[in-house]
N, C-alpha and C positions, 0 to 999 in steps of 0.2 A: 593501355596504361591509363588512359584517360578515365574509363569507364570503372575503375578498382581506384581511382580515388575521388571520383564519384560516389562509388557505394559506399567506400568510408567515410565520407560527410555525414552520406545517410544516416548512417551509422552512431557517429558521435550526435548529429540531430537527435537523433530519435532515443538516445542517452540522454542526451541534459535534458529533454522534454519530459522524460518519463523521469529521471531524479529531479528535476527543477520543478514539473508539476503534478505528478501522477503518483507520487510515493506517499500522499496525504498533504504535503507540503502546500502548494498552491492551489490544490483545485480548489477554489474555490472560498479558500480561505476559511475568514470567520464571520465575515457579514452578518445582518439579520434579515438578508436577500432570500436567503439560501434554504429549501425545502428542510424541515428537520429532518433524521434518519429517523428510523425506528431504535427505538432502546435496546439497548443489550440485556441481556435479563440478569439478574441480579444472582446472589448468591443463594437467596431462597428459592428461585426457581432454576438451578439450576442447570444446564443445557446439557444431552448427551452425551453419552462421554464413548457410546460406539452407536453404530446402525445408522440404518438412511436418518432419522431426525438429528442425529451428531452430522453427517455430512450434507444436509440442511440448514445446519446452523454453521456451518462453517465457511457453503458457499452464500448466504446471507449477509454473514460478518465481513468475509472478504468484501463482497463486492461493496458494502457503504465504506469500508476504509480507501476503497478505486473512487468511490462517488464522488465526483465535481461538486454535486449539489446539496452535501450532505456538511451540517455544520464539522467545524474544526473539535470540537470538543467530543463530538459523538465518534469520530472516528480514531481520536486519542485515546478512546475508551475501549476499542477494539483493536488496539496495538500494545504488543505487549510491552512493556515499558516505555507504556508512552510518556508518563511526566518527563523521563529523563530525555527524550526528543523534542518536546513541547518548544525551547527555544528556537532550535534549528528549524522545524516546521515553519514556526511563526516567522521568520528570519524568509525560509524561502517562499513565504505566501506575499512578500512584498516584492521579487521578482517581476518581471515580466511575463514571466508564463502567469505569474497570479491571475491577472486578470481574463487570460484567455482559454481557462483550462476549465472552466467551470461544465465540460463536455467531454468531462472525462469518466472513464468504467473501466468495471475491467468484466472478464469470460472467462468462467472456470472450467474445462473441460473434463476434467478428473480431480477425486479426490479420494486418498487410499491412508486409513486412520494404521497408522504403524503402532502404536499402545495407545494406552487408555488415557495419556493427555498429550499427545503429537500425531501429527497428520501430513501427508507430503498433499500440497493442491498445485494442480497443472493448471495455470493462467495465462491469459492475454490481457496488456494493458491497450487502453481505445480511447484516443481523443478524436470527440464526436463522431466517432463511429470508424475510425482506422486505426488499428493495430499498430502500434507505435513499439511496441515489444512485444515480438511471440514466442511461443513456444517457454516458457518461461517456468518453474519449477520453485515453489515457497515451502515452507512450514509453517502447519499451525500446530497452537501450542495450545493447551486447557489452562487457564489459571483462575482459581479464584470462582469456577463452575461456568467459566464465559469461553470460546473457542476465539482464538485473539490470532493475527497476523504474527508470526512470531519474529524478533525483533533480527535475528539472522536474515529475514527475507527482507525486510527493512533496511538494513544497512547492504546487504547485498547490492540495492536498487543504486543508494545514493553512491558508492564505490564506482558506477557508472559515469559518474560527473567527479568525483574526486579523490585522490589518492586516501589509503587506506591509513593515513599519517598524517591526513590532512588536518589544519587545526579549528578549519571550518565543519567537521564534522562534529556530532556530538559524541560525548567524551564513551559511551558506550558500544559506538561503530570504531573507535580508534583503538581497540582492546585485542 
């Protein structure tokens, strides 16, 4: 009995960790500490939409939107509605995981393009280098010619830490 509510601490840890810092929220914030990401490419060059260079840019994308190191803006930019999360984000970058997350990734294992602007990507999220969430199942979404974290795998995360009604969520996870 002991050792099953042990693993459910684990459990809920290893939730608020990955919604409190590892959903873009705190890793890492918005500092100007923080390595830039590489840019997402624009609408004039825009990014595959099948074949290994689309599932190249998708596990790219993901992985700076997991990146600790990677500014808050640059990985707003590879979320798919990010302006409407930008509060929430900003809100949980001043957490306590804020500060300590800056060690955080994530690991794509698979990535299998379902049509020509969605994709299911199999991830692991990793603060500094241990799997804090495995086995894990997102979509990406094409919008705009950028392959973006789509905002379902998004709010999926933060549902982790908070009821699906919660009014701390943004008003786009609450839908």
């Amino acid at each position: 009995m002991r050792h099953l509510h042990r693993q459910g601490q684990d459990l809920a840890l290893a939730a608020l960790a990955a919604t409190g810092c590892l959903i873009l929220a705190a890793c890492g914030g918005s500092s100007g500490s923080h390595q830039p990401a590489p840019k997402p490419a624009s609408v004039a060059t825009a990014e595959p939409s099948s074949g290994p260079a689309a599932v190249a840019a998708i596990m790219a994308n993901w992985k700076t939107v997991f990146n600790g190191k990677a500014s808050l803006p640059s990985r707003l930019e590879l979320l798919q509605d990010g302006p409407q999360v930008e509060a929430f984000v900003e809100a949980q970058a001043k957490t306590s995981f804020g500060a300590a997350a800056a060690g955080s990734t994530a690991t794509i294992s698979a990535v299998k393009i379902t049509s020509p602007a969605r994709a299911t990507v199999d991830y692991e999220v990793l603060l500094l280098g241990t799997p804090l969430l495995k086995h894990q199942v997102g979509t990406a979404v094409l919008v705009g010619g950028i392959w973006k974290v789509g905002i379902a795998s998004f709010c999926g995360l933060t549902y982790l830490e908070y009821p699906k009604t919660s009014p701390k969520l943004p008003a786009v996870c609450r839908s």
